[in-house]
N, C-alpha and C positions, 0 to 999 in steps of 0.2 A: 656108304663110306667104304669101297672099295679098296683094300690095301695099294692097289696101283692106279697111281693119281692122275695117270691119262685114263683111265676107267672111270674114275669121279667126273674130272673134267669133261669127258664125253658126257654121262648122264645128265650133268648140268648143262649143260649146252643144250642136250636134246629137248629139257625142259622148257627152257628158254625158245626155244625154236617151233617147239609146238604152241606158244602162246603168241607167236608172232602171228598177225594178220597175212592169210594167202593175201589180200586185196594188194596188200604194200609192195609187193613184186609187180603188180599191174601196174598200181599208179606211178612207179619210182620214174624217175627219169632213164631213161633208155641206155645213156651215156655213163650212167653212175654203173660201173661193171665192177665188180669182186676181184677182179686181177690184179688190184692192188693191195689186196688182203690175201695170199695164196696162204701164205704161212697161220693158216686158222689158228696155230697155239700164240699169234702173237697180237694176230686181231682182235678185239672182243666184239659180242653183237653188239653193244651199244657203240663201238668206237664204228662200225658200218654203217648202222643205223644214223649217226649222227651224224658222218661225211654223204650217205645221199639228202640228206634233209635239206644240208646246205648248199646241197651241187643243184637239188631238184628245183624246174623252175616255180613248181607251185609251192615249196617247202611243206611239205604233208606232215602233220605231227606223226611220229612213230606211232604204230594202233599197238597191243596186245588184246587174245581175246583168253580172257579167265581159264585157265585150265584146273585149277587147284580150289579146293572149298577153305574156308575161312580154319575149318578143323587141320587140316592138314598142312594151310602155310606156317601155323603155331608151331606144329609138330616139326615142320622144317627148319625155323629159326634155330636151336641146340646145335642142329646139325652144322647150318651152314656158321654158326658160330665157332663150331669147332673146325671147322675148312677152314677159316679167315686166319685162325694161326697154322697152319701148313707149310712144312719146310719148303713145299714146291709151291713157288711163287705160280706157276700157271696155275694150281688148285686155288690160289687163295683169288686169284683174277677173277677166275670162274667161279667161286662161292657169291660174289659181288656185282656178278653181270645179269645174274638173275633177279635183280631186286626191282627194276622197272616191271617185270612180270609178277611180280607177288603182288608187289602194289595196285595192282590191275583185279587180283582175288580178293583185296580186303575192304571191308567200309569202317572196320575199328582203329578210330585213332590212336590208340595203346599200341594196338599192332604194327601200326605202320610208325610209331616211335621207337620200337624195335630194330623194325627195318632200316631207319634211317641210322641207328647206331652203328650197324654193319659196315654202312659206308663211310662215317665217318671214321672207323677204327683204324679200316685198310685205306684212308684219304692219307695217313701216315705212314704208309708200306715204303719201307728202304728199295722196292724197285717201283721204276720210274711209270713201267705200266701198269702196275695194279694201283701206280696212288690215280695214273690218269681215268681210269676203270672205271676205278670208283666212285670219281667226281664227277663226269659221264651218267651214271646211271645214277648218281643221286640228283643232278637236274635234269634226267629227264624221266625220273620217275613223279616228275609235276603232270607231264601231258596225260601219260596212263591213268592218274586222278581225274580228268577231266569227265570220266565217262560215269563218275559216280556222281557229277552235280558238275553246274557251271563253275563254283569259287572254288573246287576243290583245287585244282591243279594249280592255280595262282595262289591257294593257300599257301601250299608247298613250298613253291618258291620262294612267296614273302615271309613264310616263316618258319620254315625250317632252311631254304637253300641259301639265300642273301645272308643270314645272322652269321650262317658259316663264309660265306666267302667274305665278309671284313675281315671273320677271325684270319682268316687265313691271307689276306693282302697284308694284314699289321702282324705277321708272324715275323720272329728275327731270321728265321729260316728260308734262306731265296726260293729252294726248292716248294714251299706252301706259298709262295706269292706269285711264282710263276703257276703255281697250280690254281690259283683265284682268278687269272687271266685265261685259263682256260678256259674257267666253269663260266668267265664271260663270253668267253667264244660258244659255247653251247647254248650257253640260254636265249642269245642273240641271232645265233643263225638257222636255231629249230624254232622261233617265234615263241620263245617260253617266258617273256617276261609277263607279268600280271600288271595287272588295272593300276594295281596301288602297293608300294614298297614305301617304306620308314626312309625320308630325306637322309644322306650321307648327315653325317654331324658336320658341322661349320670347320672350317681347319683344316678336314682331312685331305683335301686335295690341293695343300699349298696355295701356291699363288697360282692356280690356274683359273680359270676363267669358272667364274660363278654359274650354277644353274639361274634360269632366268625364269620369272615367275609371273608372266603377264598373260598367262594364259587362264580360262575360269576357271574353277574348282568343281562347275557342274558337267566340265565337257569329257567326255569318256575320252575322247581324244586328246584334250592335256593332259589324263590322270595316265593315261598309258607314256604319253610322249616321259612325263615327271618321271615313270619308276626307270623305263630305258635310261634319262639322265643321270637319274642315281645311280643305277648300273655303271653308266662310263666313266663317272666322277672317281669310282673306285680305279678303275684302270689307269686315268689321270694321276692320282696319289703317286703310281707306282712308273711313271716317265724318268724323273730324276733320280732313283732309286740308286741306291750303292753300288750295286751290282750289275754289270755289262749287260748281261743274260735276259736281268729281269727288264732293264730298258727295252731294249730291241725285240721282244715280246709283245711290250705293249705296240710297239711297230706292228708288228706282225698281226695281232689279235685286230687290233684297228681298219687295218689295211684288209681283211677276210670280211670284218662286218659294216663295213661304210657303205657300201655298196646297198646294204640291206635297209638302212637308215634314212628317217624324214629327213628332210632337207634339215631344220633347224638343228637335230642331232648331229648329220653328218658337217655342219660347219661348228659345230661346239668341238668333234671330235680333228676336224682339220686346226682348230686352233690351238687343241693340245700336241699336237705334230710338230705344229710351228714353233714354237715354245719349245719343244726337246729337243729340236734342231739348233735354235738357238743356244739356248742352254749348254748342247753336247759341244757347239764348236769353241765354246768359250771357258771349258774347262780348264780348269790347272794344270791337270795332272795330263791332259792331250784326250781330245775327240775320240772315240771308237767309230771305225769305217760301218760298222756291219749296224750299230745303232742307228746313225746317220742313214742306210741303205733302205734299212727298212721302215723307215718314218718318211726316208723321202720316196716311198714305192708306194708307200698305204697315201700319200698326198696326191700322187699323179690318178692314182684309183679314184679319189674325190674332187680331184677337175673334170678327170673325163664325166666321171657322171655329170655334175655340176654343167660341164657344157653340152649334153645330151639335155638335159631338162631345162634349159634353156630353149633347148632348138625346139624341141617337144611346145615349148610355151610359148615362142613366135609362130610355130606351125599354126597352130591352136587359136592363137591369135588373126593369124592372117585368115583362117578358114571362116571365123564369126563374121571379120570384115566385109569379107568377100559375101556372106551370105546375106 
């Protein structure tokens, strides 16, 4: 606890930085370069971490490797508890950037109940990057669980990270519902949804198009495809939403993960496109361009695919023919 808070904030970084895997510099994608983070007091590691996951073409889960003993992340928590209320919003970033790495040193549940209180405290920080920060490394401190058991890290998510982002899509507050569109863009584009997540309640997603349930209940592949649509269902809630910002978000967050999406996802989430296009042209009170722009940008991203995997399946086809 350095009286000077760029002293704090370096230490915590460095911590963070020594728990990061050398590997993940080899495997990252080549193209994914740092020059778009020059300003490190504005970047956080998990906000780089998270932009090469989703540039990378293999999407590699972020690694850390344990640097800290179970005795000493205890001893940590007080402290970074007391960083988290810090007049200098960079300290309170970096108290919260470190928590995908602690999680990484503990196997006590209690503990890492701790930990996840951390993030949810600064998920309400009055600046814009410490609440992104925070929501950032709290889903993806799901992946850093993985390396303590297979269910761990989808534990994570289905029950501590999803419970929070409903809270947080039905908050009155635009700024936490744009922030639950986030924590869908993270969990969607580092591969962090788990097997199995709690069905959206009936209702929440208005009159948009129902999840569809013809798929078995033994196939790890519906039960995966199920929680991804529970996931998007949320984001669907929030198309019509009050608020210009929170609309065109969902544009936006859509348009980054369709690409990433089964086919049957990615035409569930081009139907709720449809639908806010319609919807926005037909307002009372007059369309927003930038709503409309970026629904109809994340639409043109799911034809193009859509006719890529097409062509991919006549290739495919013509090659068996032929043989």
């Amino acid at each position: 606890q350095d009286p000077d808070p760029e002293v704090t904030t370096a230490s915590l970084r460095a911590v963070t930085n020594a728990s990061r895997s050398s590997a993940r510099s080899s495997t990252s994608n080549p193209s994914c370069s740092h020059s778009k983070f020059d300003d490190d007091d504005l970047a956080s590691v998990a906000s780089v971490t998270s932009l090469q996951s989703h540039l990378s073409v293999d999407r590699t889960k972020p690694v850390f490797i344990p640097v800290l003993s179970e005795k000493q992340v205890l001893r940590l928590l007080p402290t970074l508890s007391n960083l988290a209320t810090s007049a200098q919003w960079r300290v309170r970033q970096s108290a919260v950037e470190i928590v995908p790495a602690l999680l990484g040193c503990t196997h006590r549940h209690e503990t890492r109940h701790e930990i996840s209180k951390l993030c949810l405290t600064l998920m309400g920080d009055k600046v814009d990057a410490v609440r992104k920060t925070a929501a950032e490394c709290l889903c993806l401190g799901g992946s850093n669980l993985a390396m303590h058991g297979e269910d761990d890290g989808g534990e994570w998510i289905a029950k501590i990270v999803v419970p929070h982002l409903k809270t947080c899509s039905r908050s009155e507050d635009a700024k936490q519902r744009m922030l639950s569109l986030k924590m869908i863009e993270i969990i969607i584009t580092n591969g962090l949804c788990p097997s199995r997540v709690d069905v959206v309640e009936s209702g929440a997603s208005g009159d948009m198009p129902p999840s569809p349930s013809s798929h078995s209940d033994n196939s790890e592949a519906a039960t995966k495809e199920s929680a991804v649509r529970a996931i998007l269902t949320i984001a669907a809630s929030l198309a019509s939403d009050a608020v210009p910002n929170v609309r065109l978000n969902v544009g936006r967050v859509l348009g980054v993960t369709v690409g990433l999406l089964d086919r049957s996802n990615a035409e569930f989430a081009a139907s709720v496109l449809e639908q806010q296009i319609e919807k926005e042209k037909s307002r009372d009170t007059g369309s927003d361009r930038d709503v409309i722009f970026f629904a109809q940008q994340a639409l043109s991203i799911f034809r193009q695919q859509s006719t890529l995997s097409d062509l991919r399946r006549e290739s495919s086809l013509m090659s068996s023919l032929m043989d």
